[in-house]
MDTraj code that builds the backbone (N, CA, C; nanometers):
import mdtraj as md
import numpy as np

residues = "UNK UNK UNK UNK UNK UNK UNK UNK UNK UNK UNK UNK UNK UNK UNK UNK UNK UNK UNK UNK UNK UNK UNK UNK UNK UNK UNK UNK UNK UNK UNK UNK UNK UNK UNK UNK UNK UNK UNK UNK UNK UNK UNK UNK UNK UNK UNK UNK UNK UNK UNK UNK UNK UNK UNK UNK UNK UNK UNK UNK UNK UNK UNK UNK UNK UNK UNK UNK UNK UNK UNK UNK UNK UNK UNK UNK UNK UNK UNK UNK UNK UNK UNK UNK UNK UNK UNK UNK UNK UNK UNK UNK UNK UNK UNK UNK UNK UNK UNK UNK UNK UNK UNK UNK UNK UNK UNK UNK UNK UNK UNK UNK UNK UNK UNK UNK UNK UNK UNK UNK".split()
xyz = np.array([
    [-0.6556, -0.5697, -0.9553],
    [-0.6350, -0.4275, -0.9398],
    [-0.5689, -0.4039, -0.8055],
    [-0.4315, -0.3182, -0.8229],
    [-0.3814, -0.2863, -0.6815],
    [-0.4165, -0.1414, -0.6369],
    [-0.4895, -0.1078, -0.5706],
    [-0.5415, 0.0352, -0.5364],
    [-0.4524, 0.0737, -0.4589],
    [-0.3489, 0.1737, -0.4188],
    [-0.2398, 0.2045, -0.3248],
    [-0.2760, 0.3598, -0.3201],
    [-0.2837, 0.3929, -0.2216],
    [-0.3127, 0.5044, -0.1443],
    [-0.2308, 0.5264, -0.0765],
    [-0.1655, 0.7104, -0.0001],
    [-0.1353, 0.7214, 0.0756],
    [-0.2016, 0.8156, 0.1853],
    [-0.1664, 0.7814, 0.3048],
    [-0.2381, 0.8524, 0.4338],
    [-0.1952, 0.9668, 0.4193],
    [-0.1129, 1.0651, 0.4256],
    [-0.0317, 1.1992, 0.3873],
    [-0.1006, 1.2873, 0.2944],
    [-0.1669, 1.2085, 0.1997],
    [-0.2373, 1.3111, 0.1274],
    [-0.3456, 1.4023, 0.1752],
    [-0.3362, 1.5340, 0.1835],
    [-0.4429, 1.6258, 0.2233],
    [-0.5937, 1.6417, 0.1356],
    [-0.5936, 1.5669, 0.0099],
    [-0.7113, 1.5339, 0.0036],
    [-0.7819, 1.4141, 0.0061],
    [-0.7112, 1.3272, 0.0796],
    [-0.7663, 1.2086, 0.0631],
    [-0.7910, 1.1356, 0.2256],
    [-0.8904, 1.1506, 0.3143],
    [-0.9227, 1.0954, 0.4217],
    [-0.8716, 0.9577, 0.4545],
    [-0.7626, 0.8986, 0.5177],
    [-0.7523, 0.7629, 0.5498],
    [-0.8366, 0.6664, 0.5797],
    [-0.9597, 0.7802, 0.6923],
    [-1.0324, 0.6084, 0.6744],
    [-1.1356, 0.6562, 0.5959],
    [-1.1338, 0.7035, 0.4598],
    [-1.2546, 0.7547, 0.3745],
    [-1.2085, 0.6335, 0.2287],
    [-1.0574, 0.6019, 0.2432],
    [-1.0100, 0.5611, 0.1573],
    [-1.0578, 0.4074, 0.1459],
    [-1.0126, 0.3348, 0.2078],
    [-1.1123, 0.1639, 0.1924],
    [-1.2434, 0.1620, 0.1590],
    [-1.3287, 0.3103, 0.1656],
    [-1.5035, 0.3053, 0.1352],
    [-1.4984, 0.4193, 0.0385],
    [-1.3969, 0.3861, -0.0550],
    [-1.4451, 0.5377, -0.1256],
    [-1.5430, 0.5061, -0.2450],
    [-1.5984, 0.5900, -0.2959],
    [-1.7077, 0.5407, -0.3786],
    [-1.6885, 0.4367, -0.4804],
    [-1.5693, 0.4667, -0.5436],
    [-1.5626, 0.3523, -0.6497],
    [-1.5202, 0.2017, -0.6496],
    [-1.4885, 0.1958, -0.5094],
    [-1.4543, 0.0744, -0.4201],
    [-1.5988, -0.0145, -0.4085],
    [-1.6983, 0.1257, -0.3114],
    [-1.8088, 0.0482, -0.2783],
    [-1.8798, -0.0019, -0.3892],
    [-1.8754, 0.0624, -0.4942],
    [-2.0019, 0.0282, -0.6435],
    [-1.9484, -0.1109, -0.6993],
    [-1.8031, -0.1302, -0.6879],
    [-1.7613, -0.2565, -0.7335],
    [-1.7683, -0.3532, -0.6240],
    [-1.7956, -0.3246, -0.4758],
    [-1.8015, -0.4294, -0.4016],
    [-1.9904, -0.4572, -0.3970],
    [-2.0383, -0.3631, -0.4168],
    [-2.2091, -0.3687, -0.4347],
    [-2.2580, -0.4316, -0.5664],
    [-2.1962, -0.4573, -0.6337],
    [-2.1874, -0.4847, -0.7947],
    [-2.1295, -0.6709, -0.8262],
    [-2.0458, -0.6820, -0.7195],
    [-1.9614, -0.8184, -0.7585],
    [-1.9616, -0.8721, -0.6220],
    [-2.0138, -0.8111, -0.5025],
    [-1.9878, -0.9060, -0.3807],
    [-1.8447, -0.9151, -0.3460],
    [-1.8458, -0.8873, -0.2130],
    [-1.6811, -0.8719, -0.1129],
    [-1.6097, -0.9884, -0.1299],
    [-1.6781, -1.1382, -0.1350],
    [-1.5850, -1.2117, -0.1787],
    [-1.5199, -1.2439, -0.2864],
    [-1.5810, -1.2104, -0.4338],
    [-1.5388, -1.2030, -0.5592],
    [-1.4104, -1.0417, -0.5501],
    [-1.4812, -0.9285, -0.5053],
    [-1.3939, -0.8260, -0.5121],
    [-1.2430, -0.8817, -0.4919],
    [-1.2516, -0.9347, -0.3849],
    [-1.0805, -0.9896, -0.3012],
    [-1.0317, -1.0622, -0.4168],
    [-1.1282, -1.1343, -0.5121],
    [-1.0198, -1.2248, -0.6023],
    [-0.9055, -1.1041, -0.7217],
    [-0.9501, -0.9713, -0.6988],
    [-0.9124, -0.8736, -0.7825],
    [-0.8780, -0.7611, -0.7493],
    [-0.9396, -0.7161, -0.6107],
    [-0.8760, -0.5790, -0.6006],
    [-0.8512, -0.5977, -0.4524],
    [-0.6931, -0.5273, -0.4314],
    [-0.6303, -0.5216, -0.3003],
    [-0.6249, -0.3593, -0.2895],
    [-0.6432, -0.2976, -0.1451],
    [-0.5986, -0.1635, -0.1249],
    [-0.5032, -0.1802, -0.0332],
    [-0.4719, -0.1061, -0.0463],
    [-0.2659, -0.0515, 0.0620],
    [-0.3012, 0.0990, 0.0694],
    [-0.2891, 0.1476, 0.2111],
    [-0.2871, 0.2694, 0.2558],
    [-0.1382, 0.2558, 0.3050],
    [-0.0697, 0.3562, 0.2274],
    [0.0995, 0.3744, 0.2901],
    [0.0752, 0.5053, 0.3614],
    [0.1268, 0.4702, 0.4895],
    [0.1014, 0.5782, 0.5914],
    [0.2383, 0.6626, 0.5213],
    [0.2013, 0.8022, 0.5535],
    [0.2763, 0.8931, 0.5055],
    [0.3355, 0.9571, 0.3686],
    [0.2891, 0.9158, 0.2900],
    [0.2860, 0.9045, 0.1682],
    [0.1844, 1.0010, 0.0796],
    [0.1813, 1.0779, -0.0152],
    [0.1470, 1.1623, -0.0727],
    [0.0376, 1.0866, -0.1322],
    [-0.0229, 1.1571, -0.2628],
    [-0.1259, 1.1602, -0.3420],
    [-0.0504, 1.0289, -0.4018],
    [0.0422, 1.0330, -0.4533],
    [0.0820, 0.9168, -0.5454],
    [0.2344, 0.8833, -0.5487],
    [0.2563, 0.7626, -0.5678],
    [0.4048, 0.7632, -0.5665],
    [0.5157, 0.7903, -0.6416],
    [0.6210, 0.7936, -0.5640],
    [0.7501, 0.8652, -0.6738],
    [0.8522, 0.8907, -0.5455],
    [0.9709, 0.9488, -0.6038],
    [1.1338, 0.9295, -0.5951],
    [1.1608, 1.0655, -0.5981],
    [1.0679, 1.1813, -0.6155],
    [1.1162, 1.2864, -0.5947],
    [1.0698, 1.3473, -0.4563],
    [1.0986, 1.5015, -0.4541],
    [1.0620, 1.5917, -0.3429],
    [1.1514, 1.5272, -0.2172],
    [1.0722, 1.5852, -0.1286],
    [1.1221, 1.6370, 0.0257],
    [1.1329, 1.4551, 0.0906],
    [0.9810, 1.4276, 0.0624],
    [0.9440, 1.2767, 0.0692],
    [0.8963, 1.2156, 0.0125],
    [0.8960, 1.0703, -0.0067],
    [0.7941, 1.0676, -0.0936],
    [0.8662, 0.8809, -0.0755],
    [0.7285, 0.7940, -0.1260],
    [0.7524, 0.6575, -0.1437],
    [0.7402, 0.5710, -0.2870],
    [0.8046, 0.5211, -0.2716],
    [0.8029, 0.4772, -0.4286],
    [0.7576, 0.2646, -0.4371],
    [0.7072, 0.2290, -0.5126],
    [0.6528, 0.0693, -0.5214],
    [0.6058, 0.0641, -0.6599],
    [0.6400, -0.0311, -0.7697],
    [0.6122, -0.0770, -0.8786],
    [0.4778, -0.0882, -0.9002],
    [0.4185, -0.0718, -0.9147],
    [0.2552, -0.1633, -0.8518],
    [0.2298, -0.2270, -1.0100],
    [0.2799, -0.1781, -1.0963],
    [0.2783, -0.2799, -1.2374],
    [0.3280, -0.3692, -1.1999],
    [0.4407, -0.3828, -1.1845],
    [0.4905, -0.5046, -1.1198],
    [0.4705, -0.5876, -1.0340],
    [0.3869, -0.5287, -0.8970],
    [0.2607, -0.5934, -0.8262],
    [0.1863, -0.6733, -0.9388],
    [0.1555, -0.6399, -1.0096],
    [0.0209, -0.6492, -1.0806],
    [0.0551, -0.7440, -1.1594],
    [0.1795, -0.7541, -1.2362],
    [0.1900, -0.8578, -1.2795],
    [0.2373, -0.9703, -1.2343],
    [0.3117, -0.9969, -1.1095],
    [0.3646, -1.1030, -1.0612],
    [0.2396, -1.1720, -1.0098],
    [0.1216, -1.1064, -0.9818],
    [-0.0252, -1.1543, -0.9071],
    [-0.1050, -1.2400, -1.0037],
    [-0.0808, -1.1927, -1.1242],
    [-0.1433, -1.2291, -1.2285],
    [-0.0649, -1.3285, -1.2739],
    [0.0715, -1.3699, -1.2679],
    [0.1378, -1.4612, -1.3785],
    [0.1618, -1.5959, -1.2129],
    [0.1781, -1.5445, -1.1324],
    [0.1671, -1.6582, -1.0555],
    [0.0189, -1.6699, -0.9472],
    [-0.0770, -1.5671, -0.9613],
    [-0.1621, -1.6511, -0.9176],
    [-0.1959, -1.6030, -0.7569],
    [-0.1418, -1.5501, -0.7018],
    [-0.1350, -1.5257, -0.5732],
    [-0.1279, -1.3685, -0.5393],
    [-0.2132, -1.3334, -0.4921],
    [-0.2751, -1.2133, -0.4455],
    [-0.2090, -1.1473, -0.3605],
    [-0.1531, -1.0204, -0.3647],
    [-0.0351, -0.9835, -0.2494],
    [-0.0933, -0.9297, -0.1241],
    [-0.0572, -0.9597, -0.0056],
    [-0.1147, -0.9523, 0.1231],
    [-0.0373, -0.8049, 0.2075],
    [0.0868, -0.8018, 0.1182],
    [0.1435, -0.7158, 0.2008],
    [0.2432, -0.6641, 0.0883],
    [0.3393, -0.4989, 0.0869],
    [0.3973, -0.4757, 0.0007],
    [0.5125, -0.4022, 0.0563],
    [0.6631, -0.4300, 0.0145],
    [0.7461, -0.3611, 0.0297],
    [0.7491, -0.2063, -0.0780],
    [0.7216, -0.0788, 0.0154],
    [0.7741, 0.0060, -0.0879],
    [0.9393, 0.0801, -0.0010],
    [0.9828, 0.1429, -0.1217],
    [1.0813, 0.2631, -0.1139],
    [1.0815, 0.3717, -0.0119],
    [1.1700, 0.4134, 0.0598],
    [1.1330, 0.5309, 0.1338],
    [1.2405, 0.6310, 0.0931],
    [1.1845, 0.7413, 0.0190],
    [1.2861, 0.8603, -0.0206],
    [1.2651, 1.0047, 0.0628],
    [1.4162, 1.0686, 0.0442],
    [1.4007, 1.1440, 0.1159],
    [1.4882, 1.2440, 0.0211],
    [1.4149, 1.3401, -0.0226],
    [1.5028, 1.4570, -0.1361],
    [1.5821, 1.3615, -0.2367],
    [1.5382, 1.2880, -0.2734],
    [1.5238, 1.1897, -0.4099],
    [1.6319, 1.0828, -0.3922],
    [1.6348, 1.0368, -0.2470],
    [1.7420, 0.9099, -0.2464],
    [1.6454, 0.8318, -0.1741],
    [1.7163, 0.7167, -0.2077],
    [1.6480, 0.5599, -0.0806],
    [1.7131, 0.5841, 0.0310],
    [1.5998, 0.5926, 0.1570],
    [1.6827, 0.5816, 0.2891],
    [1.6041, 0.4649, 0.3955],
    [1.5141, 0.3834, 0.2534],
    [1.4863, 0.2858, 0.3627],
    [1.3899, 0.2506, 0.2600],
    [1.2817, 0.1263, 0.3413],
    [1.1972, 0.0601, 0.3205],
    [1.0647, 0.0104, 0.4289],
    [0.9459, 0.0464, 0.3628],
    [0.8291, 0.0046, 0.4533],
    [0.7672, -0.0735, 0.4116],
    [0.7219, -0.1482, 0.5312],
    [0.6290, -0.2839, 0.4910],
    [0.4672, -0.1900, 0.4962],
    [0.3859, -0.2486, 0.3978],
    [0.2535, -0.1750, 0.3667],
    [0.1778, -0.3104, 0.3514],
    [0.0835, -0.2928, 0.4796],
    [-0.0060, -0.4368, 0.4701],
    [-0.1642, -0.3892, 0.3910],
    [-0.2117, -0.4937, 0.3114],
    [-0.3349, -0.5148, 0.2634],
    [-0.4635, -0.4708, 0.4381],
    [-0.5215, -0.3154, 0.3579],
    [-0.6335, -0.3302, 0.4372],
    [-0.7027, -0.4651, 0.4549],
    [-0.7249, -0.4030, 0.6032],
    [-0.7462, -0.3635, 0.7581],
    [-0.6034, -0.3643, 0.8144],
    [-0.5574, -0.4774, 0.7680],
    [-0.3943, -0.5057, 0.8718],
    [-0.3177, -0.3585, 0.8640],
    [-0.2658, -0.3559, 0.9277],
    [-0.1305, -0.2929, 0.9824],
    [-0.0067, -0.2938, 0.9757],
    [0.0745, -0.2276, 0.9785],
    [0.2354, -0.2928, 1.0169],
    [0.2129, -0.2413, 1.1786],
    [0.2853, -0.3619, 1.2128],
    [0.3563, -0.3150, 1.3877],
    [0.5055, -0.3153, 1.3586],
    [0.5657, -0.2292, 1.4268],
    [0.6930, -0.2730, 1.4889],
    [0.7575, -0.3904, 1.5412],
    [0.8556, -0.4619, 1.5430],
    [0.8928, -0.6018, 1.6025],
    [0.9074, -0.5545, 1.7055],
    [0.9935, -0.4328, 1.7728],
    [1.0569, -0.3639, 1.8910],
    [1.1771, -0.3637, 1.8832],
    [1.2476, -0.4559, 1.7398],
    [1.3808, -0.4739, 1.7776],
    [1.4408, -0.4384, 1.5866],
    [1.5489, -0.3873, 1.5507],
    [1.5592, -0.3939, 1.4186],
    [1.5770, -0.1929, 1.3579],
    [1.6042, -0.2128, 1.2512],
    [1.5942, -0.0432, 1.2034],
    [1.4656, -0.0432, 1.1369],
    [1.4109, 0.0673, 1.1757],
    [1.3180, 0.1350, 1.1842],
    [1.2578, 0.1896, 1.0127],
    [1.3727, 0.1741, 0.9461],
    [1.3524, 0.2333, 0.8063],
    [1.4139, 0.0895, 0.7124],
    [1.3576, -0.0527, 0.7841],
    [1.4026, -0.1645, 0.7409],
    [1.2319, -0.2217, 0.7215],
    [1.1840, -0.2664, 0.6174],
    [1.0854, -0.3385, 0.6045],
    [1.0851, -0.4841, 0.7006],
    [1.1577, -0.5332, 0.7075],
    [1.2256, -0.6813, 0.7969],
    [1.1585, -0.6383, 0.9106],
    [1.1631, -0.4991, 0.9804],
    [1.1310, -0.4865, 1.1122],
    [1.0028, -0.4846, 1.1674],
    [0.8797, -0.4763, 1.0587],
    [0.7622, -0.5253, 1.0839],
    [0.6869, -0.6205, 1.0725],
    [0.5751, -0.6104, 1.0833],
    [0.4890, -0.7452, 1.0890],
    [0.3794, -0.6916, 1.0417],
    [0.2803, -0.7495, 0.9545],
    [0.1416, -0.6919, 0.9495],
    [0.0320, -0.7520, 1.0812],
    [-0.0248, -0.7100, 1.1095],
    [-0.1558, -0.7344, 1.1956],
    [-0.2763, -0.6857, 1.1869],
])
top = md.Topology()
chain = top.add_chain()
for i, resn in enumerate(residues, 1):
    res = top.add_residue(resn, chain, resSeq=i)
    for name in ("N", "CA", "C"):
        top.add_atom(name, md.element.get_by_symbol(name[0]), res)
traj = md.Trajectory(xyz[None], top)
């Protein structure tokens, strides 16, 4: 399961999101180390309720397609490139790391280039 959240949303608390209830019942239920074999969360900073290619802003990422490349090869995604739109075009790309990590900045690179971060 890829859980993807964004920070931007006005009803959804950022750091409420990694402990939200239906997170905790399956990590109280199956244990934190079994959970990880199945469910990843991604908080995309700035990012609405859900994703998509329309409006003012908005980010866009397959996550079926997450979901299945995880499943057919096996390997759990740590980190995710999505879309960055702006009044319904691509004007870039963000790197979105697997809670706790982060993206940092390199210091060097464009800014609306996934390449230019790092998770931490």
């Amino acid at each position: 399961m890829d859980e993807s959240r964004g920070s931007g949303c006005d009803g959804i608390a950022a750091a409420a999101g990694p402990g939200s209830a239906g997170r905790l019942r399956v990590v109280a239920k199956t244990g934190a180390q079994a959970t990880r074999e199945f469910m990843r969360f991604f908080m995309v900073p700035g990012m609405g309720h859900g994703v998509g290619k329309t409006g003012a802003e908005n980010f866009y990422v397959d996550t079926l397609a997450v979901i299945e490349r995880w499943k057919q090869s096996g390997q759990a995604p740590n980190q995710l490139v999505v879309s960055h739109y702006k009044d319904g075009k691509e004007v870039g790309q963000r790197l979105v790391c697997q809670y706790p990590q982060i993206a940092f900045y390199k210091g060097t690179g464009n800014p609306e280039a996934a390449a230019s971060f790092e998770c931490r």
